[in-house]
N, C-alpha and C positions, 0 to 999 in steps of 0.2 A: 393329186395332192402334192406331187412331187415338185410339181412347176410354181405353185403358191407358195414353197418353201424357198425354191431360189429368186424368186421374184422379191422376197420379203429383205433376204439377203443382202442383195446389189443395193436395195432403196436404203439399206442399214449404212452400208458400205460407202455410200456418197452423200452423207446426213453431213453440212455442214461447207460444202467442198466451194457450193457457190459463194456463202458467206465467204470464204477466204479470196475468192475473185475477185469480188467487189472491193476487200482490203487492198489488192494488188493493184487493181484501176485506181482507185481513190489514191495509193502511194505516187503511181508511176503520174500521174494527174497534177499531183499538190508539186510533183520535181518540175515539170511545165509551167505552173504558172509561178513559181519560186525564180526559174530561168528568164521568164518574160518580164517578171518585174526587175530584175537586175538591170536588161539589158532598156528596160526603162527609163532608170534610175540614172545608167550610163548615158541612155543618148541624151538625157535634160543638160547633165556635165560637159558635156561636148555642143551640147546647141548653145550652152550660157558662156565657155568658151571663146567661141565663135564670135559671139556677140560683142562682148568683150576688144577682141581684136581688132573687129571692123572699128569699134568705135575711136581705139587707138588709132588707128590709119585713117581715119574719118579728121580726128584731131591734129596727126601731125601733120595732112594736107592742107589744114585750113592753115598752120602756123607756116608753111613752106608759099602759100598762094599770097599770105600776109606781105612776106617778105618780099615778093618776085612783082606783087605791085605798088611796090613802094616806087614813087616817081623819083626818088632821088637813087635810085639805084643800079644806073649808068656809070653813076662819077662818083657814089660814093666812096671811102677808102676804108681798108677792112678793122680799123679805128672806130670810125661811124659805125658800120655794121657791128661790129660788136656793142657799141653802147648803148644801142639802141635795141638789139635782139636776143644778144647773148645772154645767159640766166650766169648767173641768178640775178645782178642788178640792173639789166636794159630795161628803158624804159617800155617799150612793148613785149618784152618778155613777162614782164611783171604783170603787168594787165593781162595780158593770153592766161598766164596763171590765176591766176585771183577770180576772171571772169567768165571763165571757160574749165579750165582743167581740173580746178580743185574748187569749182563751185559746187556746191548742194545739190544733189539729184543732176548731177553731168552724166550718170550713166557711167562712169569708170573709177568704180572703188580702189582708194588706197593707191591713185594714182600720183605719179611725180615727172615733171621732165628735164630734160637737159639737149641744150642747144650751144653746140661752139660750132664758130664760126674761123676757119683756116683758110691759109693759102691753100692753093690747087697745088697736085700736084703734076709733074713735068708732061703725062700725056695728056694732061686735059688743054687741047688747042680753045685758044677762044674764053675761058673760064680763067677768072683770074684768083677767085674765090671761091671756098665751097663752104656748105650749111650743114650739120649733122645732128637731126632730130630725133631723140631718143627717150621714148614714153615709157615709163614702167609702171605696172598695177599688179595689184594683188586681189584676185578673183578670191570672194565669201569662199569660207571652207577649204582653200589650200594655203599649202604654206609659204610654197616659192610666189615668187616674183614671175613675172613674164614682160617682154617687151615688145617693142615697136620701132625700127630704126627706117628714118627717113635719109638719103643722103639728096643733096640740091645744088645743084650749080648753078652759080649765079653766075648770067652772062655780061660783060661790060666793065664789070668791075674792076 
């Protein structure tokens, strides 16, 4: 009888104890997938980012390849070049904007650019002129600005 009393005991003694285990899995569990969806959360901001940027540099290559195959752009003088590219009133400046950059559904929100066009300067041999393309947008949901700077040397000129 002795051994039905301590057996009766021990089973008193750990009445509940698994309950409390299963509280401790289910806590240390719910910290897991709490972590996983941050760093979810995280890598979307970083891929949309991303995205972002290329598009940038997608765009101010196209406005730098505009310019380098302009056929008058051996002898142009950095007058022409400016009137014609320089923002805000060149004439293909204006259109790159209007029809590209800050059209509807371009893919780069809250976007703006700026392009001046300077002399080179004294070690660029061969360059008589340079380009300096500089995209800014404001990516949904932050506050800053970010950009994109293209520099281009135009040869001939």
């Amino acid at each position: 009888m002795k051994k039905s009393s301590s057996l009766a005991f021990v089973v008193q003694r750990q009445s509940g104890v698994m309950l409390i285990e299963v509280l401790v899995a289910v806590f240390i569990f719910a910290i897991g997938v709490l972590g996983i969806l941050g760093l979810q959360a995280r890598s979307a901001k970083v891929s949309l980012d991303a995205r972002f940027r290329t598009e940038a540099a997608a765009l101010a290559d196209e406005y730098a390849s505009k310019i380098l195959l302009d056929p008058t752009i051996g002898t142009a003088t950095i007058a022409a070049l400016r009137a014609k590219y320089q923002g805000p009133s060149g004439s293909e400046y204006t259109d790159w904007v209007d029809n590209r950059l800050t059209l509807a559904g371009s893919g780069l929100p809250g976007s703006a650019a700026l392009v001046e066009i300077a002399e080179a300067y004294s070690p660029c041999n061969g360059c008589g002129i340079t380009a300096r393309i500089t995209i800014t947008f404001r990516p949904p949901g932050q506050e800053d600005e970010s950009q994109h700077t293209t520099r281009l040397a135009i040869p001939g000129a």
